[in-house]
C-alpha positions, 0 to 999 in steps of 0.5 A: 500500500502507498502509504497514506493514501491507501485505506481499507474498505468493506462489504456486509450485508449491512452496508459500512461506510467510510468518513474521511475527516479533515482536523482543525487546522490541517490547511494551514499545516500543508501550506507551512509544508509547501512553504518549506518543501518551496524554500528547501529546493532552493538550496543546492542538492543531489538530483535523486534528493531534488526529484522526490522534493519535487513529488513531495511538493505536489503531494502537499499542494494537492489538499489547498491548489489542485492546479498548482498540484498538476503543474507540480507533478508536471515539472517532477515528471519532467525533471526525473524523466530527463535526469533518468531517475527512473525510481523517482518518476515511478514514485511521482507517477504513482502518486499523481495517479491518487489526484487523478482517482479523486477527481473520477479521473479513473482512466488517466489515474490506471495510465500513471499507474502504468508508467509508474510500474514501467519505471519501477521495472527499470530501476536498481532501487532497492525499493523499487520492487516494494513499490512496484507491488504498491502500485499493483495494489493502487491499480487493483484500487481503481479498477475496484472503485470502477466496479471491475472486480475480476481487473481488482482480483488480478491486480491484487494478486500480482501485487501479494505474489511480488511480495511473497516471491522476493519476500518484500517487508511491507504491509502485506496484512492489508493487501490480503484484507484487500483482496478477502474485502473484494472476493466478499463483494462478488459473493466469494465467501470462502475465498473471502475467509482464505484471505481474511485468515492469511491477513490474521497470519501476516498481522501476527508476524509483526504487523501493527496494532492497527493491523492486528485489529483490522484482520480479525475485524475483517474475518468476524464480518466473513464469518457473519456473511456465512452466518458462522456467529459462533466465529464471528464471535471469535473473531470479533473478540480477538479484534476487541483485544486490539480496538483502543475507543479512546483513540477513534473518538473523531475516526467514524470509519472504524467506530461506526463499522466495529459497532455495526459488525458487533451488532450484527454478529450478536443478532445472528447469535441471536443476541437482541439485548447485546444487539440492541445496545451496540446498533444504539451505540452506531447511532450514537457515533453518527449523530454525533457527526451528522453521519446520515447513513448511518443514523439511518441504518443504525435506527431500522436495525434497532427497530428490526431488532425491536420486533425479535424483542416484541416490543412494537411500539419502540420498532415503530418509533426507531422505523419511522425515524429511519426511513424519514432519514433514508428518505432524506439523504436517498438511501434507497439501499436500506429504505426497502428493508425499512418498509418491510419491517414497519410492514410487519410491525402493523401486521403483527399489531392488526393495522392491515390497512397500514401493513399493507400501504408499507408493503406496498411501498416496499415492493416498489422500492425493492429492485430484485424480484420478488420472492414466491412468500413475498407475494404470498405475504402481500396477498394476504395482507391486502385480502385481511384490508378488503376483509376488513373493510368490505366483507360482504363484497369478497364473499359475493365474489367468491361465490361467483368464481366457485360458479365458473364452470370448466368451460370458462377455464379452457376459454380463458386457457386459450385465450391466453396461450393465444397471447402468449404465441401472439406475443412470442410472434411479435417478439420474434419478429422484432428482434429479427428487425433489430438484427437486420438493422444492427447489420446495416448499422455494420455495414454503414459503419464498414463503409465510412471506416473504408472510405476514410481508409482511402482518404487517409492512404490517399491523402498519405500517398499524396503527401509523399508524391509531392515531398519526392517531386519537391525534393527531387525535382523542384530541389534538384533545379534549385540546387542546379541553378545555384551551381550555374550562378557558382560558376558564372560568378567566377567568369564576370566582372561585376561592380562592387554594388551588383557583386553584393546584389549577387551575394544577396540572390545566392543567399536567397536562393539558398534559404528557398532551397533550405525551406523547399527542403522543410515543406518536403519533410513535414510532408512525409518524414524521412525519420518516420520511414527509416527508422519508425514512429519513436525517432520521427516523433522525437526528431519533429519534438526537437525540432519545434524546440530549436525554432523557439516557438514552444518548449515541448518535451517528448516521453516515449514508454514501450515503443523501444524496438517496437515496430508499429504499423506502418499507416497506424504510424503516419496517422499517429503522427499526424495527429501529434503534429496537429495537436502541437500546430494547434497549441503554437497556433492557439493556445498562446502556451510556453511548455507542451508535453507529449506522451506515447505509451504503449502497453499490453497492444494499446497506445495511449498518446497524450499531449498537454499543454499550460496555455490559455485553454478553452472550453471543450464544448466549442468542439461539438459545435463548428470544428476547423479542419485540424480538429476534423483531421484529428477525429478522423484518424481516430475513427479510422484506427477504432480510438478514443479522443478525451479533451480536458481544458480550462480556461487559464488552465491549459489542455490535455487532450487524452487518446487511446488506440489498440495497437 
């Protein structure tokens, strides 16, 4: 785990919900670690000491300037790329990755990730293994929080095997808790104890406090899944062992949740009075923090467990309280069980008409299917509210429906098997249309990706038809006349005034000859076709730096001797090219940094920029032919195009292509 910025997070058939609170004075602290990280690097130190100041700088602008944040990760990123520190650039791409997951930025967070694993790979650090099964475990995090639980399992589990396999100290407890934590959340029970108890096993060899408690925490809700409270107990006991009150007071993530968990473990034992009291006290820690979720959850299970103590007008009272605080924040999650229960409290008390108007409710909150008793239940609640309340009417009924005759059930039979093969006609031959139009879709698709495919290669073909007719025609005649004037030279006699005017033409004619020779370059690169895509890219990068007009700095991972095809090659180019052209053109930008990474057959290009921004709506509207050019070349090679901007902010525009 990457220090403070991995936390622990749980799954149980109650809901447990994490709080991150912020101390008194914690934005005046970072400003005096900004302060004194800002004046530290004015001082004279080793490059390695100056990289990991740099991160440490944007770590701590990242809780008062996010702006200021990026630009600082930006310029360590830059530093240790072009000092090859290759530890130091892992380390700041790991921790730009959290900036990125806190602003839902998950895509780009996943590609930091994967630079900091690509630089990890390539250092001699000491610790740079260590930290390489911290960022597994970081990316595990991520795919987790984008609900991908198979990416999560198989991230995590590279991040345990690196450890175990080079036997790295580190907080190897927390990331078996991790992975009992998401095997809990696909329903992987077993698997879920496996690693709780492997979590157990690694705190007791010399894990912290924290983490003895967090592993036996974590098994006794494992254990409460399966309904095991004989082990959940155990396991809640041993946790209490290391479980301080006095030092959670302010930490609502582990108060809340250790009183939810023993609650829940006591209700299973079957426990209400010991129950009772600990849901009260998950209560109380809520309101004292105004936690809605949790006043919410803790007020339903006391009235829940209420009902077991047969104490029906205590269960109404907490119900009613409950569901107004779920209906206030749209806790949806467990309004339906607040239904359910108040449901149940009427029935039991022969309130029918309420009984049944909270089922009801109930029904229409609940998303799964409704169980074969629920139906029952409901059915029978509403009969005793029309029993009560029209009696006479229900008996009439009744009588007639004993009448029914047995030629009436075969008219009904066949009538609705009638519906049912008219239904499954009609819905045979919807989907039949579907597919017919899915196909076309295809096939219109197809058409636009050959179409472009032509132009492209035809626009490409033209680009390098010309730069060979500049280069070998027009350049041939430049450099034949320049030869014929050489030598004219030598055979005239000319005044002072028209040997300067002689001198003035041949200058002339070398700059044309110089500029003839740049337009057939940036036509079809002579790079691009020798020695591919990296070197091209690099040689146009230097380039635009040696003209002055933009500082750009070029970051290449996984393209070393790695052979692209050739006209994905041309297209990326030409994308990179118009992107930098616009930002010269547009963004009134200092600094530009392009990126090309390659990993596991995708190519991930981004190029930023720290100009003056823009609104990224423009571009749904009118498009110039750049922009145009550039979602061409992306539809063509099946990518993704993702603009970030801002006014006063500069640009980043994101794209990601299969190799």
């Amino acid at each position: 785990m990457a220090g403070k910025r991995v936390y622990y997070f749980m799954r149980r058939k109650i809901s447990v919900y994490i709080l991150f609170l912020m101390p008194a004075g914690f934005l005046h602290a970072q400003q005096h670690l900004v302060d004194s990280i800002r004046n530290e690097l004015t001082q004279q130190m080793p490059d390695s000491n100056r990289a990991m100041s740099m991160m440490r700088l944007a770590v701590d602008y990242e809780a008062i300037d996010t702006a200021k944040a990026y630009q600082a990760y930006r310029d360590a990123i830059k530093f240790a790329n072009e000092k090859n520190l290759y530890y130091q650039l892992g380390r700041t791409w790991q921790n730009q990755s959290f900036l990125f997951s806190t602003a839902a930025n998950y895509q780009q967070a996943i590609v930091s990730l994967d630079n900091a694993i690509a630089n990890y790979r390539k250092s001699d650090h000491p610790k740079a293994q260590q930290w390489e099964a911290n960022a597994y475990n970081d990316k595990a995090n991520v795919l987790k929080t984008k609900n991908d639980f198979q990416g999560a399992i198989a991230y995590y589990l590279k991040s345990v095997s690196l450890m175990e396999k080079f036997k790295l100290a580190g907080n190897l407890a927390g990331k078996y808790l991790n992975l009992s934590i998401v095997f809990g959340d696909i329903g992987e029970n077993l698997k879920q104890i496996e690693y709780a108890k492997k979590a157990v096993s690694a705190a007791k060899n010399g894990g912290t406090r924290q983490e003895h408690f967090m592993a036996y925490y974590v098994l006794a809700n494992a254990y409460n899944m399966q309904n095991d409270g004989r082990l959940a107990k155990t396991a809640l006991d041993s946790s209490r062992i290391f479980f301080d009150e006095t030092d959670n007071l302010d930490n609502i993530d582990i108060l809340f949740g250790y009183y939810l968990i023993s609650a829940q473990v006591f209700k299973v034992l079957n426990q209400p009075d010991s129950a009772f009291y600990f849901f009260r006290k998950s209560y109380e820690v809520s309101n004292k923090h105004n936690y809605g979720y949790g006043k919410a959850e803790a007020q339903l299970q006391m009235g829940a467990v209420a009902i077991l103590q047969k104490k029906y007008e205590e269960a109404e009272k907490h119900l009613l309280s409950g569901i107004e605080e779920a209906k206030t924040i749209n806790y949806y999650g467990i309004l339906d069980e607040g239904y359910k229960y108040l449901s149940d409290v009427y029935a039991v008390r022969g309130r029918y008409k309420e009984a049944y108007e909270y089922f009801q409710k109930y029904k229409e909150v609940n998303d799964s299917v409704v169980s074969m008793d629920s139906k029952k239940y409901g059915k029978e609640l509403e009969k005793k509210y029309e029993t009560e309340k029209k009696d006479a009417q229900l008996l009439i009924q009744r009588v007639q429906i004993q009448r029914k005759n047995t030629l009436n059930y075969f008219l009904i039979g066949g009538a609705v098997l009638l519906l049912v093969i008219s239904v499954l006609s009609y819905r045979n031959y919807r989907q039949k249309q579907k597919l017919q139009q899915q196909r076309i879709n295809e096939l219109e698709t197809e058409k636009q990706l050959t179409a472009t495919e032509a132009v492209l290669k035809g626009e490409e073909q033209e680009r390098s038809r010309l730069a060979k007719d500049l280069h070998d025609g027009l350049g041939g005649m430049l450099s034949g006349i320049k030869y014929s004037f050489q030598t004219m030279k030598g055979n005239l006699v000319m005044t002072p005034e028209n040997h300067q005017a002689f001198e003035r033409s041949m200058d002339m004619l070398d700059s044309s000859i110089k500029e003839m020779r740049r337009v057939a370059h940036n036509m079809m690169p002579e790079a691009l076709v020798k020695f591919g895509l990296d070197t091209s890219l690099k040689d146009f990068c230097n380039d635009i730096n040696q003209s002055g007009a933009l500082r750009v700095t070029y970051q290449s991972i996984g393209l070393e001797n790695e052979t692209i095809e050739q006209t994905t090659a041309i297209a990326i180019y030409r994308i990179v090219q118009e992107l930098i052209n616009n930002t010269m053109k547009h963004a009134s930008a200092k600094t530009a940094i392009v990126q090309v990474t390659k990993t596991d057959g995708n190519i991930s290009i981004t190029v930023e920029d720290d100009g003056k921004g823009f609104d990224p709506v423009i571009l749904k509207g009118r498009r110039g032919i750049g922009w145009s050019n550039i979602q061409s070349r992306i539809e063509y090679l099946k990518g993704k195009l993702d603009v970030q901007s801002e006014a006063g902010k500069g640009t980043s525009v994101l794209i990601e292509l299969k190799a």
